[in-house]
C-alpha positions in Angstrom: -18.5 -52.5 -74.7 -20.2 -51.6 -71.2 -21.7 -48.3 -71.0 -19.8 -46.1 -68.5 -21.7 -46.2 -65.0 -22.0 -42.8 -63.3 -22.8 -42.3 -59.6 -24.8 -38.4 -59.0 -25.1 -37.8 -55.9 -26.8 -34.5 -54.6 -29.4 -34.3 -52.0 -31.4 -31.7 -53.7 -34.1 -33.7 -56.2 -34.0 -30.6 -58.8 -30.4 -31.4 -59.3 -30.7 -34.8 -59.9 -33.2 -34.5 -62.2 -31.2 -31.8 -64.4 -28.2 -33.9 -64.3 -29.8 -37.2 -65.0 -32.1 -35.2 -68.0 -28.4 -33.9 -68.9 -26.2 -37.1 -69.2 -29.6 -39.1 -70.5 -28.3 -38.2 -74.4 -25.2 -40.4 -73.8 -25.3 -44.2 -73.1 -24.2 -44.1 -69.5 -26.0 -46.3 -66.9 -26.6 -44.1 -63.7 -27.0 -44.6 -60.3 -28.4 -41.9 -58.0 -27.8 -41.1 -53.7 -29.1 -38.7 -51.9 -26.8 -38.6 -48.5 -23.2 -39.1 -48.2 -23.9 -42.7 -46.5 -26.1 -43.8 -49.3 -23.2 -42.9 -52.0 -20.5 -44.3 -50.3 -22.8 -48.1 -50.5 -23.6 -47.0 -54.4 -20.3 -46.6 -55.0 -19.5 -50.1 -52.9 -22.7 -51.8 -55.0 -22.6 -50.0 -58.1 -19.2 -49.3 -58.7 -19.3 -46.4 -60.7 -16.6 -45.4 -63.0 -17.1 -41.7 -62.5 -18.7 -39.8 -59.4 -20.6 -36.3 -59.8 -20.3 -35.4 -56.0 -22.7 -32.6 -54.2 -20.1 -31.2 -51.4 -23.0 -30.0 -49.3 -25.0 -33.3 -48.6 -26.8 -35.1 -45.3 -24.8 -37.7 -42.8 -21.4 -37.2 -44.2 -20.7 -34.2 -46.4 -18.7 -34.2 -50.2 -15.5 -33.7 -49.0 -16.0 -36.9 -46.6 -17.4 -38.9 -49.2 -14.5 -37.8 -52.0 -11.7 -38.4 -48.9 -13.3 -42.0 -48.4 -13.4 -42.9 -52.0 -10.2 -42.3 -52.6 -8.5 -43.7 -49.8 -9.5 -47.2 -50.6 -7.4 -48.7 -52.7 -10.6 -50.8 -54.0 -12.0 -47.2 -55.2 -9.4 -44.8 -55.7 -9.4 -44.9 -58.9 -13.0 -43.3 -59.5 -13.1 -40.2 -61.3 -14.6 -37.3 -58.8 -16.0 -34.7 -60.1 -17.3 -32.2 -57.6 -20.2 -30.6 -58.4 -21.3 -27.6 -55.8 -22.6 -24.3 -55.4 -19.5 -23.7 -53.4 -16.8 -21.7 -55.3 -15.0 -20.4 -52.9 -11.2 -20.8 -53.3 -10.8 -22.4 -49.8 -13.8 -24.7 -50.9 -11.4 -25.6 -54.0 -8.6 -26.3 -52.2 -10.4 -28.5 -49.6 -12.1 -30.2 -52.2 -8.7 -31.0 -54.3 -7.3 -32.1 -50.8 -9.7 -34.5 -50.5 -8.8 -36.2 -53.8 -11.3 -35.2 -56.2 -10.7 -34.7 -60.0 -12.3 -31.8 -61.0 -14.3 -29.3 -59.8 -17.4 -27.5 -61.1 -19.8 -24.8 -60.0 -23.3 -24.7 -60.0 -25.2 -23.8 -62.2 -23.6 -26.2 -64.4 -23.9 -25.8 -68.1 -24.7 -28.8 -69.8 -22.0 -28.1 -72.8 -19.2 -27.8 -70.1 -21.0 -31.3 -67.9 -20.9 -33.1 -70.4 -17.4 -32.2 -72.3 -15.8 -32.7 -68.4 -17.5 -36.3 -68.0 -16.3 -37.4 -71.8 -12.9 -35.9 -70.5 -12.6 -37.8 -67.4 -14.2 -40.8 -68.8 -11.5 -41.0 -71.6 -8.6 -40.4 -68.6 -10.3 -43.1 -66.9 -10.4 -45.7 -69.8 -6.4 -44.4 -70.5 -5.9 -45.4 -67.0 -7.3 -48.6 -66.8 -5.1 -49.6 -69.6 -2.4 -48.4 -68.4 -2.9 -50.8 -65.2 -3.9 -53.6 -67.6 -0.5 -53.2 -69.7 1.5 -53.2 -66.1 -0.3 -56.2 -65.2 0.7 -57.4 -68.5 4.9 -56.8 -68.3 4.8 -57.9 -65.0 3.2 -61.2 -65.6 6.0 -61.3 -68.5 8.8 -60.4 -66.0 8.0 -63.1 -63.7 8.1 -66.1 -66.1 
């Protein structure tokens, strides 16, 4: 079985680093960007299954980046999970708006990271499944 391929994207180097040292106990590949430009052609090239999205980023800002994602039916179904030193409600809100997943504040605990991206990665798998199994009955149907 693949490992699960995780996309961080954060412009600020100390972030990545944590969140990479974080995730490094689990067998996920991961991919790192450092603009919003940059992580919309990761997620194009790497094709993550899960996103840990900086909302405050260079060129085009999380909420972009989440709003693009998820509008293209190629990538909509990437798990989002924003990751910000924003909290405020309205911040939420926007952030949900845009399409993403889940939402969690800096400075992120590792017990809750890592709990969240098992969670989301198991929803994922669920899902793909799912799509799989519709795929299935439909091929059925048509014969």
């Amino acid at each position: 079985m693949a490992a699960n391929k995780i996309l961080i994207a954060d412009d600020n180097p100390t972030n990545v680093e944590l969140l990479e040292a974080y995730l490094s106990e689990r067998p996920y590949e991961i991919a790192v960007a450092t603009d919003g430009r940059e992580t919309l052609d990761q997620v194009a090239a790497f094709l993550p299954d899960l996103i840990l999205l900086d909302i405050m980023m260079p060129k085009l800002s999380g909420f972009e980046v989440c709003k693009t994602v998820k509008d293209d039916p190629a990538t909509k179904d990437v798990m989002i999970l924003m990751v910000t030193a924003l909290n405020e409600l309205g911040d939420i809100e926007r952030a949900v708006n845009a399409g993403c997943d889940d939402f969690l504040s800096k400075p992120v605990n590792k017990l809750e990271l890592l709990k969240r991206v098992e969670n989301m990665l198991k929803l994922r798998s669920v899902t793909d499944e799912l799509e799989r199994l519709r795929g299935y009955i439909d091929d059925m149907d048509e014969r």
